[in-house]
Biotite code that builds the C-alpha atoms (Angstrom):
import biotite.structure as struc

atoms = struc.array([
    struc.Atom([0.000, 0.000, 0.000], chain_id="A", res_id=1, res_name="UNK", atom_name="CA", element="C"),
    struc.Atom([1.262, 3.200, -0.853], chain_id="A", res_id=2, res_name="UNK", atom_name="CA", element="C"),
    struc.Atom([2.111, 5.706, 1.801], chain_id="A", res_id=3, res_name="UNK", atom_name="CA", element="C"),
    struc.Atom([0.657, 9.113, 1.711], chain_id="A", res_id=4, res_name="UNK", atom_name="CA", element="C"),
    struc.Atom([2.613, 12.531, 1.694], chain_id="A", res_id=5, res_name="UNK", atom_name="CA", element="C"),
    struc.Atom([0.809, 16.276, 2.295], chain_id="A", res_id=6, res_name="UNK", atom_name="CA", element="C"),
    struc.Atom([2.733, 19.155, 1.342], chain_id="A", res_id=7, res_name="UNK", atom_name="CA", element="C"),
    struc.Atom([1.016, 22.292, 2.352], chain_id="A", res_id=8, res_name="UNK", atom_name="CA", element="C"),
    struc.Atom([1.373, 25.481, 0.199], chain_id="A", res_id=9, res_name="UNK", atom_name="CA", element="C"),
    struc.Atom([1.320, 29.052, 1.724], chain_id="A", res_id=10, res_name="UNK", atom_name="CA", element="C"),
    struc.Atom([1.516, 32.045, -0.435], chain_id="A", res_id=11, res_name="UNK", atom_name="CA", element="C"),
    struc.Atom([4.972, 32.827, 0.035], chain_id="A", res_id=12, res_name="UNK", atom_name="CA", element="C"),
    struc.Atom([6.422, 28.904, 0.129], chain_id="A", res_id=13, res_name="UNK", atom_name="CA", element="C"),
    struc.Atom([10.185, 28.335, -0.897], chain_id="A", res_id=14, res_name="UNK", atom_name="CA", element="C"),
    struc.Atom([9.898, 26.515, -4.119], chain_id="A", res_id=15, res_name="UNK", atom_name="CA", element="C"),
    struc.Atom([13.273, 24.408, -3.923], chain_id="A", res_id=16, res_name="UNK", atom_name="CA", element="C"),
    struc.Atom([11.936, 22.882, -0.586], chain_id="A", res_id=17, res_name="UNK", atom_name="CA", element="C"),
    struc.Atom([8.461, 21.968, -1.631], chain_id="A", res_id=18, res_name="UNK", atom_name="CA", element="C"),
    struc.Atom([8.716, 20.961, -4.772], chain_id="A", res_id=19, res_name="UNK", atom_name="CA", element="C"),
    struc.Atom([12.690, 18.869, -4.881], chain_id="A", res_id=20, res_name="UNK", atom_name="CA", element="C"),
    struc.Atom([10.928, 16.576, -2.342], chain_id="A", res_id=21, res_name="UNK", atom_name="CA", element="C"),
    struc.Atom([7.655, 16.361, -3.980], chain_id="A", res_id=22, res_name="UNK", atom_name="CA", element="C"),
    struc.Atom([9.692, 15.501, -7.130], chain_id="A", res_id=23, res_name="UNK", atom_name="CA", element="C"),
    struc.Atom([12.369, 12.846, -5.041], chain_id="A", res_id=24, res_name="UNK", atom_name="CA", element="C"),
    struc.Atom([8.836, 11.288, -3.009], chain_id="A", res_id=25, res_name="UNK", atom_name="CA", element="C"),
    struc.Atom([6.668, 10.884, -5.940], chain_id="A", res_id=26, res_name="UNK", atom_name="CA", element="C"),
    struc.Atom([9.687, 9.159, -8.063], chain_id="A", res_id=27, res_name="UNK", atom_name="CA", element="C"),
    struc.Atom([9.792, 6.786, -5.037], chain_id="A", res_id=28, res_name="UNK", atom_name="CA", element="C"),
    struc.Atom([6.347, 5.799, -5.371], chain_id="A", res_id=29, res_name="UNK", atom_name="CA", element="C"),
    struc.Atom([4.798, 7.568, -2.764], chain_id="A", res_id=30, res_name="UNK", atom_name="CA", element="C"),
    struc.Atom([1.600, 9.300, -3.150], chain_id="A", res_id=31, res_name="UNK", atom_name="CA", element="C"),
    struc.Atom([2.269, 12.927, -2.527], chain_id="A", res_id=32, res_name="UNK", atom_name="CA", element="C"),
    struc.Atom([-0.552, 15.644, -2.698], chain_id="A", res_id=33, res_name="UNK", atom_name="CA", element="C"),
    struc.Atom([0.454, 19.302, -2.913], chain_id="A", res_id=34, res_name="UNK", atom_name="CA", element="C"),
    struc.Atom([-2.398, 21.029, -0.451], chain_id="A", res_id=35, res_name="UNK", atom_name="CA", element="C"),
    struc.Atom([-3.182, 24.650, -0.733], chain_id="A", res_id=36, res_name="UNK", atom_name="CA", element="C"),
    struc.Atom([-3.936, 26.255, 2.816], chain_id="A", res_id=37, res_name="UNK", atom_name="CA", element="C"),
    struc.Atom([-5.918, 29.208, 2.819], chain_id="A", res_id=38, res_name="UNK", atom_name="CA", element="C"),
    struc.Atom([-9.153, 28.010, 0.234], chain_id="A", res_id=39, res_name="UNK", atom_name="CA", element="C"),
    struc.Atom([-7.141, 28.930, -3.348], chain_id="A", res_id=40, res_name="UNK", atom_name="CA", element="C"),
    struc.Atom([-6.071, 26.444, -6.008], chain_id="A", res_id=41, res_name="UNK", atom_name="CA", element="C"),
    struc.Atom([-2.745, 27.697, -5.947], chain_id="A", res_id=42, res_name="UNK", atom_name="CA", element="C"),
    struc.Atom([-0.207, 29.200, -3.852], chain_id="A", res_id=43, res_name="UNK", atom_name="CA", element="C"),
    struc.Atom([2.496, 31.448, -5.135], chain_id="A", res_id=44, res_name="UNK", atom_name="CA", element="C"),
    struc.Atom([5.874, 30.615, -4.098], chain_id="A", res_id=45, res_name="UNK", atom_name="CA", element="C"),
    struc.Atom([8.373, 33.121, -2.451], chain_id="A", res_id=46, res_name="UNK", atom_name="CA", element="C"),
    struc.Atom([9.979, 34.110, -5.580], chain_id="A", res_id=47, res_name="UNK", atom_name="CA", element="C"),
    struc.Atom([6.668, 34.288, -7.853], chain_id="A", res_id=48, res_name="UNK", atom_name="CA", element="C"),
    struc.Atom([6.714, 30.871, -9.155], chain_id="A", res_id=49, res_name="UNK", atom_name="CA", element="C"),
    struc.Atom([2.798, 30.111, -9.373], chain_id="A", res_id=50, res_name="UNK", atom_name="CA", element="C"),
    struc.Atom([2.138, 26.149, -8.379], chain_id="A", res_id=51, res_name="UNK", atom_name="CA", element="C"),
    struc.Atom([-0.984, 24.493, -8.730], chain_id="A", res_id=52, res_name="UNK", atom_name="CA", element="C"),
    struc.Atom([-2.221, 22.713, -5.798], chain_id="A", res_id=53, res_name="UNK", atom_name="CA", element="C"),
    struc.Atom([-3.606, 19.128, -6.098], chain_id="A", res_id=54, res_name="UNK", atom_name="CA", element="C"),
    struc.Atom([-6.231, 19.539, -3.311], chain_id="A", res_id=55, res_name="UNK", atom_name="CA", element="C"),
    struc.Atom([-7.336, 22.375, -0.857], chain_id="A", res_id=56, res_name="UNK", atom_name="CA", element="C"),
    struc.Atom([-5.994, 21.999, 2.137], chain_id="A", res_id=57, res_name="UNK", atom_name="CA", element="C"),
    struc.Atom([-10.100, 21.640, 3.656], chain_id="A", res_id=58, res_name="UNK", atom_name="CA", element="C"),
    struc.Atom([-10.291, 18.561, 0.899], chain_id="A", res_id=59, res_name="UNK", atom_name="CA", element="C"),
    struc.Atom([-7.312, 16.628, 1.925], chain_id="A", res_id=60, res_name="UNK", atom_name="CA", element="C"),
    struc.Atom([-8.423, 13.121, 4.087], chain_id="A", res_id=61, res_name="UNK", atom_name="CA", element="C"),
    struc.Atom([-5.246, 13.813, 6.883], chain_id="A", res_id=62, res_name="UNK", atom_name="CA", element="C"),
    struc.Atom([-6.907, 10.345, 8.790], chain_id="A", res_id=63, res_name="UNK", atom_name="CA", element="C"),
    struc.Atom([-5.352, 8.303, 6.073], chain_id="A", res_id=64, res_name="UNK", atom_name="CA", element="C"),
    struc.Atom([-2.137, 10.857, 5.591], chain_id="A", res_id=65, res_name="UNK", atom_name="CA", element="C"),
    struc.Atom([1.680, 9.153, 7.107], chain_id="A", res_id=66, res_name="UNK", atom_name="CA", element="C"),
    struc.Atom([3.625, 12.386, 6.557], chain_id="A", res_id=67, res_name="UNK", atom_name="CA", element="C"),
    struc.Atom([2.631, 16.364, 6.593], chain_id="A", res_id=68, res_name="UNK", atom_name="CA", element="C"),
    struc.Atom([5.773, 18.267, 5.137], chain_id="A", res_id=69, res_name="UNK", atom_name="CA", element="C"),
    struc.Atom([6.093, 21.814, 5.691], chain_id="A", res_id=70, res_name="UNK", atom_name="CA", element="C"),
    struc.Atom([7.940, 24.261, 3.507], chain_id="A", res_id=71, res_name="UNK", atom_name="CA", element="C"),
    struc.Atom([9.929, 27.051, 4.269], chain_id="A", res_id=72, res_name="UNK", atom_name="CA", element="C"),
    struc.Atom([10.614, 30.226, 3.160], chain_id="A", res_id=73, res_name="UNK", atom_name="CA", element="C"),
    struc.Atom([8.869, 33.700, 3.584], chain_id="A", res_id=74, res_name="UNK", atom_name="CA", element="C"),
    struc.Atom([5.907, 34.545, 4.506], chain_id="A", res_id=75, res_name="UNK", atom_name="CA", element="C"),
    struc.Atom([4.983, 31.566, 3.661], chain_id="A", res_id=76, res_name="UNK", atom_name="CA", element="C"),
    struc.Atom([5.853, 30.045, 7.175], chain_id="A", res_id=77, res_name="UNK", atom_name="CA", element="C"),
    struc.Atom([4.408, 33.089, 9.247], chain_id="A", res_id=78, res_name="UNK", atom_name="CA", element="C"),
    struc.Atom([1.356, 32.070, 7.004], chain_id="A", res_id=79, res_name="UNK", atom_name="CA", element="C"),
    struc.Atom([1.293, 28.550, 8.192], chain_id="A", res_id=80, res_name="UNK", atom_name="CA", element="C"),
    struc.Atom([2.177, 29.502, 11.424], chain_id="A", res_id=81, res_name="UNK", atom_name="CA", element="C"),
    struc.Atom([-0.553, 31.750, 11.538], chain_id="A", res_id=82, res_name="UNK", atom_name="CA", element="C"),
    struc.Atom([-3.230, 29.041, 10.130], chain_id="A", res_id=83, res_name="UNK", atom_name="CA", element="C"),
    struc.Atom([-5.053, 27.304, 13.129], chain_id="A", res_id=84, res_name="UNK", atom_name="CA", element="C"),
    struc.Atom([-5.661, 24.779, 10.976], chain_id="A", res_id=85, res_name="UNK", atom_name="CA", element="C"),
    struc.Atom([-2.204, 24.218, 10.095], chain_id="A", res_id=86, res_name="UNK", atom_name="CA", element="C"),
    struc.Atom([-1.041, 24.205, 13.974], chain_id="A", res_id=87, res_name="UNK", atom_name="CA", element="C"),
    struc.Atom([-3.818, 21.634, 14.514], chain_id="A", res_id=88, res_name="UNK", atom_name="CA", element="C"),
    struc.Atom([-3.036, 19.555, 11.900], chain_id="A", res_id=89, res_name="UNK", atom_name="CA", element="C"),
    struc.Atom([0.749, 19.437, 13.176], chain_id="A", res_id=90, res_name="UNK", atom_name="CA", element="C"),
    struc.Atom([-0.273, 18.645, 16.457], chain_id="A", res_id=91, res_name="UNK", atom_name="CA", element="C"),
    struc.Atom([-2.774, 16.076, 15.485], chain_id="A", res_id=92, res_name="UNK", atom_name="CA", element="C"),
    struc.Atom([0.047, 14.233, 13.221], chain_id="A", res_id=93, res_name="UNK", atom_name="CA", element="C"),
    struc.Atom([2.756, 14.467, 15.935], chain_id="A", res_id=94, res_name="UNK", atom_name="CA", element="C"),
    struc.Atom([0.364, 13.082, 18.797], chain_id="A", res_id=95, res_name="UNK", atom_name="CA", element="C"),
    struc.Atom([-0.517, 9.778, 16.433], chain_id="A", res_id=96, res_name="UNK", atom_name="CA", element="C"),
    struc.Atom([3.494, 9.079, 15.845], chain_id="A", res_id=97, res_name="UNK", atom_name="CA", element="C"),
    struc.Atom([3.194, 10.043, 12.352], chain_id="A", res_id=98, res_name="UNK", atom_name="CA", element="C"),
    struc.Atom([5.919, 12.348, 10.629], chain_id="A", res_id=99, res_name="UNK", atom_name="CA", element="C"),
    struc.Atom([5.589, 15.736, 10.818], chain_id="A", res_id=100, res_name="UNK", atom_name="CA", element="C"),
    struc.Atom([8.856, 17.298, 8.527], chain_id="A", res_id=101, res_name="UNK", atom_name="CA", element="C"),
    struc.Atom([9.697, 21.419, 8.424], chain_id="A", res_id=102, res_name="UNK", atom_name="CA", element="C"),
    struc.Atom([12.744, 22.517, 6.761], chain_id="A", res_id=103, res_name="UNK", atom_name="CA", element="C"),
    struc.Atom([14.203, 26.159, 6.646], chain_id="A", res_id=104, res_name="UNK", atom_name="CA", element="C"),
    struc.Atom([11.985, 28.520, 9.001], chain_id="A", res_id=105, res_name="UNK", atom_name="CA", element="C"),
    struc.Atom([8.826, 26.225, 8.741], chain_id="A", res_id=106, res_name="UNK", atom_name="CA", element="C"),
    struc.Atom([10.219, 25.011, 11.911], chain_id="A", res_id=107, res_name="UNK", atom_name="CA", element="C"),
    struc.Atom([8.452, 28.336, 13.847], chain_id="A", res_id=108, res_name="UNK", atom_name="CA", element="C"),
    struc.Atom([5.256, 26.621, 12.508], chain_id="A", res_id=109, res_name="UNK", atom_name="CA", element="C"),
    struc.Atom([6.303, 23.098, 14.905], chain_id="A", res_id=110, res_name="UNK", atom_name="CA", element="C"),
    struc.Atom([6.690, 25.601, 17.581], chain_id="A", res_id=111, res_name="UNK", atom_name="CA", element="C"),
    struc.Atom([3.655, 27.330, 17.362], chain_id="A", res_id=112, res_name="UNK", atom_name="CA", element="C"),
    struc.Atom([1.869, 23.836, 17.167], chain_id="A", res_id=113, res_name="UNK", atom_name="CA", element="C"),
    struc.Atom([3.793, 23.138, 20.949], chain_id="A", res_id=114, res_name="UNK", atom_name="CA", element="C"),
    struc.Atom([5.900, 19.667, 19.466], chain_id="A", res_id=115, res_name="UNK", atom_name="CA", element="C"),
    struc.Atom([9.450, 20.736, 19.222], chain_id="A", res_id=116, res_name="UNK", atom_name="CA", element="C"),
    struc.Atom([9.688, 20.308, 23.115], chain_id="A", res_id=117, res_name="UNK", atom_name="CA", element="C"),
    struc.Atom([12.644, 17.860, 24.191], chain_id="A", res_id=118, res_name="UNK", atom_name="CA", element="C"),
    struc.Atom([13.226, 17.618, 20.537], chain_id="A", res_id=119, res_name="UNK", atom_name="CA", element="C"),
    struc.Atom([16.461, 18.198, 18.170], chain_id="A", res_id=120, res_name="UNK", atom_name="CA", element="C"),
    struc.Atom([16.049, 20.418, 15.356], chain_id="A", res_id=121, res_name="UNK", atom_name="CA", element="C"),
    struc.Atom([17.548, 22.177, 12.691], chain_id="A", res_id=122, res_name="UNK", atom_name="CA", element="C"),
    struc.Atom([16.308, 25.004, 10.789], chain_id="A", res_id=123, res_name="UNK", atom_name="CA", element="C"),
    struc.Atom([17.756, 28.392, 8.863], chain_id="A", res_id=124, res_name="UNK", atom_name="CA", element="C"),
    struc.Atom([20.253, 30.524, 10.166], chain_id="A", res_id=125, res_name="UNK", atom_name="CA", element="C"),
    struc.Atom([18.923, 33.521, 11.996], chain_id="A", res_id=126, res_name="UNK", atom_name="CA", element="C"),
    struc.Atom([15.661, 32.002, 13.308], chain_id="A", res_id=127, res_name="UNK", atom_name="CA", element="C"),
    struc.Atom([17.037, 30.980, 16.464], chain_id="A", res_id=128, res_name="UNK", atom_name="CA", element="C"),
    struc.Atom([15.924, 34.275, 18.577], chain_id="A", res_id=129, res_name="UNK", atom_name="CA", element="C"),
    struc.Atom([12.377, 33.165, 17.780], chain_id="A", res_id=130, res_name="UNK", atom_name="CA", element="C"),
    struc.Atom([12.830, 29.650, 18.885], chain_id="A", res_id=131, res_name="UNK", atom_name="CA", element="C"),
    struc.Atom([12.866, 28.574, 22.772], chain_id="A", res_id=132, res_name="UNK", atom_name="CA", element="C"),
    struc.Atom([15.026, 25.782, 21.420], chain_id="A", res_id=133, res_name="UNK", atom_name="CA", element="C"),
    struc.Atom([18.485, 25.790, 20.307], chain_id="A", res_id=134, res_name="UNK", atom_name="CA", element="C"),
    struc.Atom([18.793, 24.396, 16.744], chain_id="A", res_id=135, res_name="UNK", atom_name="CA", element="C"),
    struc.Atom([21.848, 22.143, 15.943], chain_id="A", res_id=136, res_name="UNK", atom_name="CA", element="C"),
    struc.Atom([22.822, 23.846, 12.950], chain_id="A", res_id=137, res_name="UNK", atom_name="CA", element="C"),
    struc.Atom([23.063, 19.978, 10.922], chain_id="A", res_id=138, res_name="UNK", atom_name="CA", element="C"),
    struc.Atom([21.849, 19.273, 7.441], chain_id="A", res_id=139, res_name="UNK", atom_name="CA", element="C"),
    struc.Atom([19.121, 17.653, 8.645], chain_id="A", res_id=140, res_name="UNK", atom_name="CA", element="C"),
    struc.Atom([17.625, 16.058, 12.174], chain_id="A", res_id=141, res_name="UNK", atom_name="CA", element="C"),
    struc.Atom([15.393, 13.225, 12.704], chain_id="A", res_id=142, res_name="UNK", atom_name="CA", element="C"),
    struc.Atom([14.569, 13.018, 16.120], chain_id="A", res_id=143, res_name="UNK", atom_name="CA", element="C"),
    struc.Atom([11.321, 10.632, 16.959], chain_id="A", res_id=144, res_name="UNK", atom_name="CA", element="C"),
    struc.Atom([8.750, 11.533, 14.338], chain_id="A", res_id=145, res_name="UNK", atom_name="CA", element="C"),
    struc.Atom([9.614, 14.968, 13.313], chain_id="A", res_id=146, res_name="UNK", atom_name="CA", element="C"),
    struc.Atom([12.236, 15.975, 10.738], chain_id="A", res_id=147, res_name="UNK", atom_name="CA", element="C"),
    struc.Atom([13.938, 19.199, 9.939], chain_id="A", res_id=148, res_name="UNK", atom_name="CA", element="C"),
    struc.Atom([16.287, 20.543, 6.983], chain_id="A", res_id=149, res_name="UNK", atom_name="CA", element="C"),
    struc.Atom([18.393, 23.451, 7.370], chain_id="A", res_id=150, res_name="UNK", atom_name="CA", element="C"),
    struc.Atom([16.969, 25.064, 4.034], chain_id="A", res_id=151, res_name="UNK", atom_name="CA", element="C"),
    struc.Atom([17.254, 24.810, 0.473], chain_id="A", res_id=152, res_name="UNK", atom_name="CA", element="C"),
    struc.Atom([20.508, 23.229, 0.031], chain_id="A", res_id=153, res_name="UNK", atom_name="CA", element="C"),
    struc.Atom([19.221, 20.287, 2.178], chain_id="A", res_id=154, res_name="UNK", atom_name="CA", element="C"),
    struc.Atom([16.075, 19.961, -0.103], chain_id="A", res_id=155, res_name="UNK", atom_name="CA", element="C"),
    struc.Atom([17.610, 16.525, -0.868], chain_id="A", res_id=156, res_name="UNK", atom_name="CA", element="C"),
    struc.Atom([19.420, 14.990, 1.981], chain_id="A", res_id=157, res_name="UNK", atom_name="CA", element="C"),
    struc.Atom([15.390, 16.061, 3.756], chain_id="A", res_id=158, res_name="UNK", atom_name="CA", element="C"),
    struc.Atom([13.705, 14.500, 0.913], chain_id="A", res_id=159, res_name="UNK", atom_name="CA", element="C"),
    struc.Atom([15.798, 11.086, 2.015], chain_id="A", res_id=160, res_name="UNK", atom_name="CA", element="C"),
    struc.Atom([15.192, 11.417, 5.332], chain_id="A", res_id=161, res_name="UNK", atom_name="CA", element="C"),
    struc.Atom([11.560, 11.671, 5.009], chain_id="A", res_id=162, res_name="UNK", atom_name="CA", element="C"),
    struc.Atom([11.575, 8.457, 2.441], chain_id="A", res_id=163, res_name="UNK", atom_name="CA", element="C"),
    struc.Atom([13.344, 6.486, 4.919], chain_id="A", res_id=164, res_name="UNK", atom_name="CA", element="C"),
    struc.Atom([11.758, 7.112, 7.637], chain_id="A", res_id=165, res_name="UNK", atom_name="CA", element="C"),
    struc.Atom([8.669, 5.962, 5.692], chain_id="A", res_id=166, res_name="UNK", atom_name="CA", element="C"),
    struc.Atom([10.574, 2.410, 4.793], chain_id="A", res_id=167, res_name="UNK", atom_name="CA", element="C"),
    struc.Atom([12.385, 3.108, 1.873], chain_id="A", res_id=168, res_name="UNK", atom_name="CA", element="C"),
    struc.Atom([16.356, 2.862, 2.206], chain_id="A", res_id=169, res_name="UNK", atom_name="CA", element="C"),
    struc.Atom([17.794, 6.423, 1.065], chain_id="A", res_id=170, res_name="UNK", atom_name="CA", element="C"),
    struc.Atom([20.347, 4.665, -0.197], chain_id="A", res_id=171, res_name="UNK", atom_name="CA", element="C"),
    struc.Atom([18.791, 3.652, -3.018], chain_id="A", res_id=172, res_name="UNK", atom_name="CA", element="C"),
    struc.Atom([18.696, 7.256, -3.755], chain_id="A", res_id=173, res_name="UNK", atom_name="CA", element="C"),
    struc.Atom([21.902, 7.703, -4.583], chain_id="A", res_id=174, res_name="UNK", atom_name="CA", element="C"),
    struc.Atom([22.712, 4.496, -6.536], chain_id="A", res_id=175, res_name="UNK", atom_name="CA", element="C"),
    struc.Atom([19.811, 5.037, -8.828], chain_id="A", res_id=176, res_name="UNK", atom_name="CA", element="C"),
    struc.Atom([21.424, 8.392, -9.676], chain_id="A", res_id=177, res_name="UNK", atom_name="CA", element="C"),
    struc.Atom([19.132, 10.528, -8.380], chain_id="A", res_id=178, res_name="UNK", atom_name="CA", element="C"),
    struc.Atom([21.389, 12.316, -6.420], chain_id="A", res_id=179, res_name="UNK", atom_name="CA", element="C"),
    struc.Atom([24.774, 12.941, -6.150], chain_id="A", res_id=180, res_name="UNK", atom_name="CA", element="C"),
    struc.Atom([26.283, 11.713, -3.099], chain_id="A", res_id=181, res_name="UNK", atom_name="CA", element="C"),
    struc.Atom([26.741, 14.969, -0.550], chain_id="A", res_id=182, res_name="UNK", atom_name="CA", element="C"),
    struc.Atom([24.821, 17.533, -2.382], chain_id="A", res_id=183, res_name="UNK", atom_name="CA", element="C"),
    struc.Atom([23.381, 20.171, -0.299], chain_id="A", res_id=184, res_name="UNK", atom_name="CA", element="C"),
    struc.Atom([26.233, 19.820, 2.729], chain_id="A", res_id=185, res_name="UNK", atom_name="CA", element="C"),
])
């Protein structure tokens, strides 16, 4: 059975970190739905690169959803940080054991929700006054069910993370060329 992936899309998303592991997931067989939050059929990214949702964030079953990934970049992250339904949706994921992934500043947006506590992180460089954690300043952090990337240059080492901690060895990444061993560090 395939597992399923959410992306959400604010107006103001990073491009390179929503759509580099919607393109790594989906090659890997996963099914991976692009949700708008805030009721439009598309968001537009941080540098004006238009993307079609596949679903509105109000449309998108989360009961039967094993990962919620949350992009970066800004506003879009002070717009899912500001969504109630976003912070609910994080919570709700995090409290059943299923992943909950933020990379770049999208990690404010775990902190809003209240599920970073006790937990290692990583996120962009310059967030940290807004954080009550300290970030670790890695590539990327799995700790329990939540993952982070630093930001767009770990679009693909987050990508893996993500795909392994859903069962598929990130290994295979690399030997099937999709990547080139230590991009993004």
């Amino acid at each position: 059975m395939k597992k399923n992936i959410v992306i959400l899309l604010a107006d103001g998303f990073e491009e390179i970190e929503a759509l580099a592991p919607a393109d790594v997931l989906r090659r890997l067989n996963f099914q991976v739905t692009l949700a708008v939050v805030g009721g439009q059929e598309s968001a537009a990214g941080a540098h004006g690169i238009r993307v079609a949702g596949d679903a509105r964030l109000a449309d998108v079953p989360f009961d039967e959803t094993d990962a919620l990934i949350l992009p970066g970049g800004m506003p879009g992250s002070r717009n899912l940080q500001q969504s109630e339904r976003v912070l609910e949706l994080v919570r709700r994921m995090h409290r059943s054991g299923r992943i909950v992934a933020a990379i770049c500043a999208a990690p404010i947006v775990l902190e809003a929700a209240g599920v970073l506590e006790n937990t290692r992180y990583t996120m962009y460089p310059g967030f940290e006054s807004v954080m009550s954690g300290r970030p670790t300043g890695s590539l990327v952090e799995h700790d329990g069910n939540i993952i982070t990337g630093k930001g767009p240059g770990a679009a693909f080492a987050f990508a893996s993370e993500i795909a392994s901690a859903l069962g598929i060895d990130a290994g295979e990444l690399y030997r099937n060329g999709m990547f080139i061993q230590g991009y993004g560090s």
